[in-house]
N, C-alpha and C positions, 0 to 999 in steps of 0.2 A: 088859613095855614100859609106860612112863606113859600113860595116858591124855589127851584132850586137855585134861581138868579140871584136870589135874595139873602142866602147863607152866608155867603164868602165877603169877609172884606173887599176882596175885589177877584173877580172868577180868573180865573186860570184856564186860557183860549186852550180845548187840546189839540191835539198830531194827530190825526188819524194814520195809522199805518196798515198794511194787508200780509200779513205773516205767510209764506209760503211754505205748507205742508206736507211731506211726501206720503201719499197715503195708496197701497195698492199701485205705489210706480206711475201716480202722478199728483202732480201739485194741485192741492186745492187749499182756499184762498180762506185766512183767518182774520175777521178784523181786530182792531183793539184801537183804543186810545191811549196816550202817554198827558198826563199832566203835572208840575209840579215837577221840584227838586229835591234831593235827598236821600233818607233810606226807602229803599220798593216797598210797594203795599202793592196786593191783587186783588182786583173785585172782581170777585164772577156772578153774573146775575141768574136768578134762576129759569128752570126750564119750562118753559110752556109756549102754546100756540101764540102766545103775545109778547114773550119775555124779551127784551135785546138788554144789549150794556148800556142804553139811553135813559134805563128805568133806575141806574147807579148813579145817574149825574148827578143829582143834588147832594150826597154823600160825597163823590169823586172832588166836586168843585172844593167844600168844604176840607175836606183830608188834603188838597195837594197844597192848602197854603204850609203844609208843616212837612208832606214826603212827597215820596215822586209813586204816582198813582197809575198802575195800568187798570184800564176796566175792556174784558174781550166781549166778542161774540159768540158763543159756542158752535161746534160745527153744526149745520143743519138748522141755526137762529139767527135772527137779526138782517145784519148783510155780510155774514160768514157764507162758503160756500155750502147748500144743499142737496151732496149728492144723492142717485139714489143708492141705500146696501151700506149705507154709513151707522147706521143708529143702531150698535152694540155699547154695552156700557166698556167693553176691552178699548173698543177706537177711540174713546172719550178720555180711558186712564190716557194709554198711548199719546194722543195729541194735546192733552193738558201737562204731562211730563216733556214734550218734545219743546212746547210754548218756554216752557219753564227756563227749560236749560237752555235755548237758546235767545229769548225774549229778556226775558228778568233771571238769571241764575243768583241774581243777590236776591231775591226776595227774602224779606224781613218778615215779611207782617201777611197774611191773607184772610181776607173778607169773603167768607161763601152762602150766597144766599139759598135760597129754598133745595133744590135738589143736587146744588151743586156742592150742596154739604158733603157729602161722601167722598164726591170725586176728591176734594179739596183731603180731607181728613187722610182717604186711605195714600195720597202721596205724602202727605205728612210725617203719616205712620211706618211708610216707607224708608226714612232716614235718609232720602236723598237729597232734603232740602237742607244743609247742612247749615246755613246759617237760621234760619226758619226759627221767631222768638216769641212770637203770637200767632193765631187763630182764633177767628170771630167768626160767630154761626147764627144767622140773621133768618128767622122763621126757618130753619132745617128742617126738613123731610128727604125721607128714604124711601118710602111706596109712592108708585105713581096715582091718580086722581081714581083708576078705576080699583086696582087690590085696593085702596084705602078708603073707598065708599061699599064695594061690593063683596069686599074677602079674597081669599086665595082661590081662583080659580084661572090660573097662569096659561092654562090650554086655550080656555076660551078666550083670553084674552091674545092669546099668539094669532087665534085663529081673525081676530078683529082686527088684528093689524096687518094682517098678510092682507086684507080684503080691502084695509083703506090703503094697501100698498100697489093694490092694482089697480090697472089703467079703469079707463071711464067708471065700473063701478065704484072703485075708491074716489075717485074726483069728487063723485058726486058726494059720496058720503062726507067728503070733508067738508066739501061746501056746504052740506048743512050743520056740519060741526064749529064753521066758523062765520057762518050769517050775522049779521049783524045784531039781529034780538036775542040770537041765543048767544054771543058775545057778553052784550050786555048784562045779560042773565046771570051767566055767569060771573063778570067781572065784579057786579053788586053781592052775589049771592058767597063767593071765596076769595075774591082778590082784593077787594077796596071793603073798606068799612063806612064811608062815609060816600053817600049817593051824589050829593055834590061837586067830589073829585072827581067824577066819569063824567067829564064834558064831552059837545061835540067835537073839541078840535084833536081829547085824547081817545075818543070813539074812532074818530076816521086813523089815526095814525095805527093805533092797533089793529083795526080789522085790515089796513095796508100789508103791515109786517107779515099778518097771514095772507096776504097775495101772493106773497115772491112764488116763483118756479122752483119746485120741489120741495115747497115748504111743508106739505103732509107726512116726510118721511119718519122728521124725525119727532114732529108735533104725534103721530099715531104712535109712535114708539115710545113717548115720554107717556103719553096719556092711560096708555095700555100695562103699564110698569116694565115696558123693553128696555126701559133705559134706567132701572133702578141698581143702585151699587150694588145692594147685599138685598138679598130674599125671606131674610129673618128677624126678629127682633134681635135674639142675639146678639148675630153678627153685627146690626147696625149700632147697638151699646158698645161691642168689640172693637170696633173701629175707634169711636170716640176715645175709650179709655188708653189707645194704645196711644194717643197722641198725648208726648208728656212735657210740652211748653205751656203757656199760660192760654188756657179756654177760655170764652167768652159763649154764653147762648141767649140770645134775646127772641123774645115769643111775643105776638100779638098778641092785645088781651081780648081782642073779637074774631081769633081763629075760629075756622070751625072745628065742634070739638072733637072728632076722631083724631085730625093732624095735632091740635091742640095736647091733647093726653100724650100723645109719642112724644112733644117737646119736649111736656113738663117732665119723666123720665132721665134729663137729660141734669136737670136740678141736683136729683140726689149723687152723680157720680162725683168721686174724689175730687177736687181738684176744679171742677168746671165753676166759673161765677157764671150765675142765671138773674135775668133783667126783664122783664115783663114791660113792653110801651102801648099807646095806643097802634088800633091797627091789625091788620091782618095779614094773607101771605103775602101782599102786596106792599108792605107795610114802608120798605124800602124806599119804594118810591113814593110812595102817599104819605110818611112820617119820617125824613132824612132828618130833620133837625131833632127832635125826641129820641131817634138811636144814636144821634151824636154824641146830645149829652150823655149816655152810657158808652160808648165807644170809644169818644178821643181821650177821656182819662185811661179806658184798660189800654190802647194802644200804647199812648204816652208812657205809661209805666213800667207795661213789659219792652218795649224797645229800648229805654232810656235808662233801666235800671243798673 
């Protein structure tokens, strides 16, 4: 498989910038990159203990030879800031609407991967992206890893997150939540489809990302479903239909199949085109060029029409 260096006619060096956010009366810090020239495109990548905006690059490099491409960090990922008492899905709307309007207010086009589908959708749906002419939903999911393997049992789960939210007993718990074989374990068993792509040198970089200082907060919170948009199926159908620009949903076709089934769902609504690539939730980064070819024509067409 190409690499992401390997996409672009010629890659497109980004900006790293650190967005300053007022949150609770003080500033904490949001990364993002800028690439490219043009009309805005937003990538958000999705949430997990491993996810930053680094796993967007080979998409990013690719999209900025034609727009100007921001890809952020979410609060609590990457090298965003990790407070603790951050990781409500309200602070997420809040700071991706504040990003918005004062980062990109032109945005055109937005790209949201795995959990960050909602966030993305319900601003959408909101009407405040006034120029807003596509949306692209890149393996979407609405339930966190635990409701969507275990069921609704949202207490127990509140209750697991408060425990890896405390001092030393939660340390430790995380730390065996993000060891290194049970990384691995995971990353083979839901995020990569192909064993080969989880090298040593993309082993050590994710199990770093889960180093930073306060990185359990919002890793227990996304895991636990603290950080999921909507609590319903409903709702989470509700959402999409209410966004009435041009949809796009693309689905791994080695998702696992609970998340898999919620995608396919996503098929029969009015209006949405649904694309099926190799790959799984991880698909983004492990298959940039296979979503391209489904993506830069829906972009192309809704922006340019």
């Amino acid at each position: 498989m190409a690499g992401a260096q390997e996409l672009g006619r010629a890659e497109v060096k980004p900006e790293t910038v650190y967005y300053s956010w007022q949150w609770q009366g003080r500033a904490v810090a949001i990364a993002y990159d800028g690439r490219g020239e043009g009309q805005s495109l937003l990538l958000l990548p999705a949430f997990s203990s491993i996810s930053t905006r680094a796993e967007l690059d080979g998409l990013a490099v690719e999209l900025a030879q034609y727009y100007r491409v921001i890809t952020l960090d979410w609060l609590g990922f990457g090298e965003s800031a990790r407070p603790a008492g951050c990781s409500r899905p309200s602070i997420y709307q809040a700071m991706l609407k504040d990003f918005v309007r004062d980062v990109v207010p032109e945005v055109v086009g937005v790209v949201a991967c795995g959990h960050s589908a909602g966030y993305a959708l319900e601003l959408a749906g909101s009407g405040e992206l006034t120029g807003l002419e596509a949306i692209a939903l890149v393996a979407p999911t609405w339930r966190g890893p635990l409701p969507t393997a275990m069921g609704e049992r949202r207490r127990v789960y509140a209750l697991l997150r408060w425990l890896v939210w405390s001092p030393l007993l939660g340390q430790g718990l995380y730390a065996l939540n993000v060891h290194p074989a049970f990384l691995r374990w995971m990353m083979g068993r839901h995020v990569y489809s192909d064993a080969a792509f989880i090298t040593p040198e993309l082993m050590q970089a994710k199990h770093q990302t889960t180093q930073a200082t306060g990185a359990r907060f919002a890793s227990a919170a996304f895991v636990t479903g603290g950080l999921d948009p909507v609590q319903q199926r409903t709702d989470w159908l509700d959402l999409v239909e209410r966004v009435t620009v041009p949809k796009l949903a693309i689905a791994g076709q080695q998702t696992p199949p609970k998340s898999g089934a919620e995608m396919e769902r996503l098929s029969a609504i009015a209006g949405m085109q649904w694309a099926t690539v190799p790959g799984s939730l991880g698909m983004a980064e492990e298959y940039p060029e296979q979503i391209l070819a489904v993506l830069l024509p829906f972009l192309n067409q809704a922006l340019m029409a």
